[in-house]
C-alpha positions in Angstrom: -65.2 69.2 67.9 -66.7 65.8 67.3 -68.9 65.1 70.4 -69.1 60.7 69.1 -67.4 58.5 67.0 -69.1 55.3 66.6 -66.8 52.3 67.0 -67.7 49.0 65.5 -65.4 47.2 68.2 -65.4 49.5 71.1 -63.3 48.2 74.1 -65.8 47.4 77.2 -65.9 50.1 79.5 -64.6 52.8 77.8 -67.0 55.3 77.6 -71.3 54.7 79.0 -72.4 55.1 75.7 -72.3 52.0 74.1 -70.2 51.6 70.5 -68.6 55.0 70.7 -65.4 56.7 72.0 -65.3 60.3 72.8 -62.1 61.8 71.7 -60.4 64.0 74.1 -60.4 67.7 74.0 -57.5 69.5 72.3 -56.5 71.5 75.3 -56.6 68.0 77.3 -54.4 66.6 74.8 -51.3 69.1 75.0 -51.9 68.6 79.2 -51.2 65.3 78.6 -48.4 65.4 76.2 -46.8 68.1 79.1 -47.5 65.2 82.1 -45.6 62.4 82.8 -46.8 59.2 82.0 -49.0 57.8 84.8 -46.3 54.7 85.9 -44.3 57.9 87.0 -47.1 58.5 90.4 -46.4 56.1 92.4 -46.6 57.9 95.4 -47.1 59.4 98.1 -50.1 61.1 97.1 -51.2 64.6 98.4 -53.8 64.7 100.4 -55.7 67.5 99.0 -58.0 68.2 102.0 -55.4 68.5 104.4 -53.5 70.7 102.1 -56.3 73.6 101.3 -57.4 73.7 105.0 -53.5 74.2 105.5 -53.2 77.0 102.7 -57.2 78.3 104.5 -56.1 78.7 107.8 -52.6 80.4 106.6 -52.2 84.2 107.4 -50.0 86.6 104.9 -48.5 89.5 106.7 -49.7 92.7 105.8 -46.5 94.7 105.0 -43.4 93.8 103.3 -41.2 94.8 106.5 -43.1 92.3 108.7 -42.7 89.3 105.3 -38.9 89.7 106.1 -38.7 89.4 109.3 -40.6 86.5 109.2 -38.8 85.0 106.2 -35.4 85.9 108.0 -36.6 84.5 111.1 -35.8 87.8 113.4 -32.2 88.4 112.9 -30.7 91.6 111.8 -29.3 92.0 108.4 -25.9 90.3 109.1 -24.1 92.3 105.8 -23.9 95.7 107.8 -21.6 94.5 110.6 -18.2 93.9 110.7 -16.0 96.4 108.2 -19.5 97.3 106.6 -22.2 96.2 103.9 -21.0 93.0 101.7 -22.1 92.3 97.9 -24.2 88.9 97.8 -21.5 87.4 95.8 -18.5 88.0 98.1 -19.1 84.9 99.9 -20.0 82.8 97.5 -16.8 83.8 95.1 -14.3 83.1 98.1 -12.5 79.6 98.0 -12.3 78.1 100.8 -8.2 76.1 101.1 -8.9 72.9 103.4 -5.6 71.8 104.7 -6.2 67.8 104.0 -8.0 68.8 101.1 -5.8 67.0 98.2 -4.0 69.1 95.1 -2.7 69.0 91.7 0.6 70.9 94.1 1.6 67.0 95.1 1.9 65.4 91.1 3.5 68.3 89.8 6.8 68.3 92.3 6.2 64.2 91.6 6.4 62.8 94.8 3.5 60.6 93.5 5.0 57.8 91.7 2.9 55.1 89.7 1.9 52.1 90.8 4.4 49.0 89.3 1.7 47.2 87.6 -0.1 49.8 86.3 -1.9 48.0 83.4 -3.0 51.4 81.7 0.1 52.8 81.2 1.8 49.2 79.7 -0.9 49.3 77.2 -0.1 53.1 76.6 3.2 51.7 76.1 2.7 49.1 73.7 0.6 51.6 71.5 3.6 53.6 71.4 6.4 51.2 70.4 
């Protein structure tokens, strides 16, 4: 790695060694081809403090029981009642038919008639004559 490359025109301010830039370190360079650019922070800002005495003063439980109930806030496990245990994808595969919910049922017995200006369909028509 090249620690200084002399400039002959080195912008003001850019590094405390006069005339010189110092190139950024390969592993810094593929961090910063991963970020965003910086217009993309504008805000809010994490306020770091705050945020590790939060994480500090945090307490893990010990077991994996005690995790749970804590993630699950208390309740029992809600797939053993009723007719017994359900698969996780039971209720997310069942539709759900809302009554004023509209349907492709009302076009196809064609109660739905166009409107009499219907500028799409007179171009569609010209096309076709």
């Amino acid at each position: 790695m090249i620690p200084f490359q002399p400039r002959h025109l080195a912008p003001p301010g850019l590094h405390p060694v006069p005339g010189g830039v110092f190139p950024v370190p390969p592993a810094a360079v593929v961090l910063m081809k991963l970020l965003p650019p910086p217009v993309c922070f504008q805000g809010p800002f994490v306020q770091v403090d705050e945020l590790m005495e939060i994480v500090r003063r945090c307490k893990l439980p010990d077991t994996v029981d005690e995790a749970v109930r804590i993630i699950t806030g208390g309740l029992p496990d809600l797939s053993m009642e009723g007719n017994g245990p359900l698969e996780n994808n039971t209720l997310l595969n069942k539709s759900v038919k809302r009554p004023n919910e509209d349907s492709d049922d009302d076009e196809e017995k064609g109660s739905v008639v166009p409107p009499i200006h219907d500028i799409y369909r007179a171009r569609q028509q010209k096309r076709i004559r």
